[in-house]
MDAnalysis code that builds the backbone (N, CA, C; Angstrom):
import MDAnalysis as mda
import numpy as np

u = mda.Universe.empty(207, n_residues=69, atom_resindex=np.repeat(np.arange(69), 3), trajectory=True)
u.add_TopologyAttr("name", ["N", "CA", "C"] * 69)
u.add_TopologyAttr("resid", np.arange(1, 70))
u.add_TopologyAttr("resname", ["UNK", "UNK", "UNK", "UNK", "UNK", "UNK", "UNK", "UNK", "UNK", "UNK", "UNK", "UNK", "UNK", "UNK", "UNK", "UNK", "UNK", "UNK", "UNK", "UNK", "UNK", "UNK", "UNK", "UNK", "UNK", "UNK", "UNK", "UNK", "UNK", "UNK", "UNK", "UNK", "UNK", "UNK", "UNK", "UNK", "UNK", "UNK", "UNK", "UNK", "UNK", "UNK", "UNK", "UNK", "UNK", "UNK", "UNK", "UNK", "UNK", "UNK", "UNK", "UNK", "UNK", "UNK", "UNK", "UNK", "UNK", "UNK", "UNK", "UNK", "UNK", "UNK", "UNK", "UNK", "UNK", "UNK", "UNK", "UNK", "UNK"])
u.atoms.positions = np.array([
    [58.858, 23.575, 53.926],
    [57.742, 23.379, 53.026],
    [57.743, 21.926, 52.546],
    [56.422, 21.366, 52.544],
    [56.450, 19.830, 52.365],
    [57.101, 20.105, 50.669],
    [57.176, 18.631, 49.975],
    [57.342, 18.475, 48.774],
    [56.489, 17.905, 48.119],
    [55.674, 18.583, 47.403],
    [54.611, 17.764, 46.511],
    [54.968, 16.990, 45.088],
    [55.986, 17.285, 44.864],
    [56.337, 17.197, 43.443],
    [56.013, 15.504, 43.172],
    [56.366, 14.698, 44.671],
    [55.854, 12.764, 44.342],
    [54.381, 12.817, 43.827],
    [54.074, 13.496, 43.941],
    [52.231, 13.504, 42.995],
    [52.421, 13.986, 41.944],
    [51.991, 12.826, 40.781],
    [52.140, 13.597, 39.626],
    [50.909, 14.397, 38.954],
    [51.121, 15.670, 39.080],
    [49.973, 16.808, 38.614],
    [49.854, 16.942, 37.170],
    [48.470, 16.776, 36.858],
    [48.659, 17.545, 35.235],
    [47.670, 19.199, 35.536],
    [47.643, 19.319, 36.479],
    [47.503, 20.981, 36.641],
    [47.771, 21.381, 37.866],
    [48.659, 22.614, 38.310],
    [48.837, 22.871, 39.314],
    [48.643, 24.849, 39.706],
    [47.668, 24.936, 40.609],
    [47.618, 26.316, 40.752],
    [47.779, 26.647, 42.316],
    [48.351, 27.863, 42.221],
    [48.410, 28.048, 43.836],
    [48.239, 29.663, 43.582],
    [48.484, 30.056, 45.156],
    [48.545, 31.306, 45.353],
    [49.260, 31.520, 46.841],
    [48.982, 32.913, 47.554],
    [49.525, 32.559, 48.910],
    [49.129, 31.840, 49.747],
    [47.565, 31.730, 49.935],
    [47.192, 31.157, 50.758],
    [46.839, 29.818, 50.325],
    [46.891, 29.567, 48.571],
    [46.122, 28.099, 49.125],
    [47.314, 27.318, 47.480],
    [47.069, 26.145, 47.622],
    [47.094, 25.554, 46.293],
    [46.486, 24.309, 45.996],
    [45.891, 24.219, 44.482],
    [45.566, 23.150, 44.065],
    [46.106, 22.259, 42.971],
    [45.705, 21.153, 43.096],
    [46.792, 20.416, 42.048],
    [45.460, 19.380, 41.545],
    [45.339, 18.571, 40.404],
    [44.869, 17.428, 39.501],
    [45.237, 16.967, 38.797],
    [44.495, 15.908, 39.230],
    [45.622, 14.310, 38.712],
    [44.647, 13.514, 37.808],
    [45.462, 13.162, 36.941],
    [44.877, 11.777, 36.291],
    [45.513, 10.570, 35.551],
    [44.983, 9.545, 36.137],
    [46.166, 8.357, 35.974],
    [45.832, 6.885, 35.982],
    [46.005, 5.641, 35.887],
    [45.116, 4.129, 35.908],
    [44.524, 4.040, 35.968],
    [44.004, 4.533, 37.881],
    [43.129, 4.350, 39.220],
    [41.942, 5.285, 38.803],
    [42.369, 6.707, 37.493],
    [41.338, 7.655, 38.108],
    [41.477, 8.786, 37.925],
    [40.570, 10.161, 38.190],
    [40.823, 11.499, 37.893],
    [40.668, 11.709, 39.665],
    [41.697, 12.501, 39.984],
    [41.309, 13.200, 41.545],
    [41.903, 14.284, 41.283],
    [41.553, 15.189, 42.823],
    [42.291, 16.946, 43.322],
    [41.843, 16.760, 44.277],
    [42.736, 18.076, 44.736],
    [42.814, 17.997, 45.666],
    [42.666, 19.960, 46.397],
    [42.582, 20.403, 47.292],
    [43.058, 21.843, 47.414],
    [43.649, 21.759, 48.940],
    [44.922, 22.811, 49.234],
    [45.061, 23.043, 50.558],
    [45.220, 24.639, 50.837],
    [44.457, 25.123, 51.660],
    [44.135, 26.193, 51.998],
    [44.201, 26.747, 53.329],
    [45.166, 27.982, 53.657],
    [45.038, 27.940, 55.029],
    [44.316, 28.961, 55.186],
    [43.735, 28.872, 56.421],
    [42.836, 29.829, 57.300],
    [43.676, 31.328, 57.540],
    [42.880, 32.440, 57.270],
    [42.669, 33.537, 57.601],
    [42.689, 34.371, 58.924],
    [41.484, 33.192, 60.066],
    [41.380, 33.362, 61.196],
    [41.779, 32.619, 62.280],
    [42.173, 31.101, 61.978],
    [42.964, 30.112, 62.455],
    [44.298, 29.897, 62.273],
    [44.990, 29.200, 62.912],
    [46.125, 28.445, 62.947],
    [46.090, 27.251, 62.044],
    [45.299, 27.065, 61.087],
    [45.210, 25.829, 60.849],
    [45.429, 25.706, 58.977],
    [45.550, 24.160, 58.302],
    [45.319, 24.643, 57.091],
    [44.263, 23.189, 56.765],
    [43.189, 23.603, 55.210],
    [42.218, 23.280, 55.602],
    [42.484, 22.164, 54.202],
    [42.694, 20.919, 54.237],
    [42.669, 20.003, 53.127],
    [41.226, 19.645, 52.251],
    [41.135, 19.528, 50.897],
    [39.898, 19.699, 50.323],
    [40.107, 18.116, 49.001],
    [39.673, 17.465, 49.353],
    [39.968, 16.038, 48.086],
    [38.600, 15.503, 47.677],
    [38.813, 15.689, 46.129],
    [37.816, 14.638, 45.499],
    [38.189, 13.657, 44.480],
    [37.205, 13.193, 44.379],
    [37.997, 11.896, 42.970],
    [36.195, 11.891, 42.257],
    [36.578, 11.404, 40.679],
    [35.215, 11.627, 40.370],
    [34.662, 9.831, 40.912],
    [34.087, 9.336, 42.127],
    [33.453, 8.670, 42.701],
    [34.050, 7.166, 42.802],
    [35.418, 7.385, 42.943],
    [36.540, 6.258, 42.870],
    [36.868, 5.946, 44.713],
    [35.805, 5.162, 45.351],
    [36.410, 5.526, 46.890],
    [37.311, 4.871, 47.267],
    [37.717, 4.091, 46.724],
    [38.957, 3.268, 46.904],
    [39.908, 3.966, 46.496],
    [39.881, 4.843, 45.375],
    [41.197, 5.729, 44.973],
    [41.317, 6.795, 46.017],
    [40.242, 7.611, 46.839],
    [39.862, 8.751, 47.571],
    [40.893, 7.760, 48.932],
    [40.558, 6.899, 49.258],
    [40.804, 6.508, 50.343],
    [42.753, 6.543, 50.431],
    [43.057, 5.699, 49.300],
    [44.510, 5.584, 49.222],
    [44.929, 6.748, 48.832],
    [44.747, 7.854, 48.508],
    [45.702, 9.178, 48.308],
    [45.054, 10.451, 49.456],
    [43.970, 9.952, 49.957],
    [43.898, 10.705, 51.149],
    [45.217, 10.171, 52.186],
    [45.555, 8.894, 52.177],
    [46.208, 8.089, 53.165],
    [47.888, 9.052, 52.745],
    [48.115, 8.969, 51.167],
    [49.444, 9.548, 51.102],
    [49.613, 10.508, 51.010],
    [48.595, 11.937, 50.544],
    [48.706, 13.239, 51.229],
    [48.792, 13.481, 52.308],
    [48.188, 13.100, 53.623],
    [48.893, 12.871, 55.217],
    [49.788, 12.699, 55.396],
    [50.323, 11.476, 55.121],
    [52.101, 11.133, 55.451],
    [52.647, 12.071, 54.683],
    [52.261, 12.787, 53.252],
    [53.401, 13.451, 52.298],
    [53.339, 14.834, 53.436],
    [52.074, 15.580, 53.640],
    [51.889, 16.595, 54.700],
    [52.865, 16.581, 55.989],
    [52.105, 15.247, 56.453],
    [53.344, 15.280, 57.883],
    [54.707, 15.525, 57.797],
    [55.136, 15.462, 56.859],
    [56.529, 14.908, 57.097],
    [57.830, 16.683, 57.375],
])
């Protein structure tokens, strides 16, 4: 199981299939959700920021690498 805990959350909810977490901090308010599929193999990443695309861009970049790993 990846480790999310390097994001610092001020809310975090999950369940079996999915979890979400939100952040707020310098740059910005973002969330995020990850959810896996039902009927796929797959799991389905969900990110917003309230209209910060420069912030969207750089923590889309480190949820990937934090995911991959």
């Amino acid at each position: 199981m990846t480790n999310l805990t390097c994001f610092k959350a001020y809310d975090i909810r999950g369940k079996l299939s999915d979890i979400s977490m939100k952040f707020k901090d310098e740059e910005g308010k973002w969330r995020f959700n990850l959810h896996s599929s039902n009927t796929e193999p797959v799991v389905r990443l969900n990110e917003e920021s309230a209209g910060n695309i420069k912030l969207m861009n750089k923590t889309t970049v480190e949820l990937l690498t934090t995911l991959r790993k």
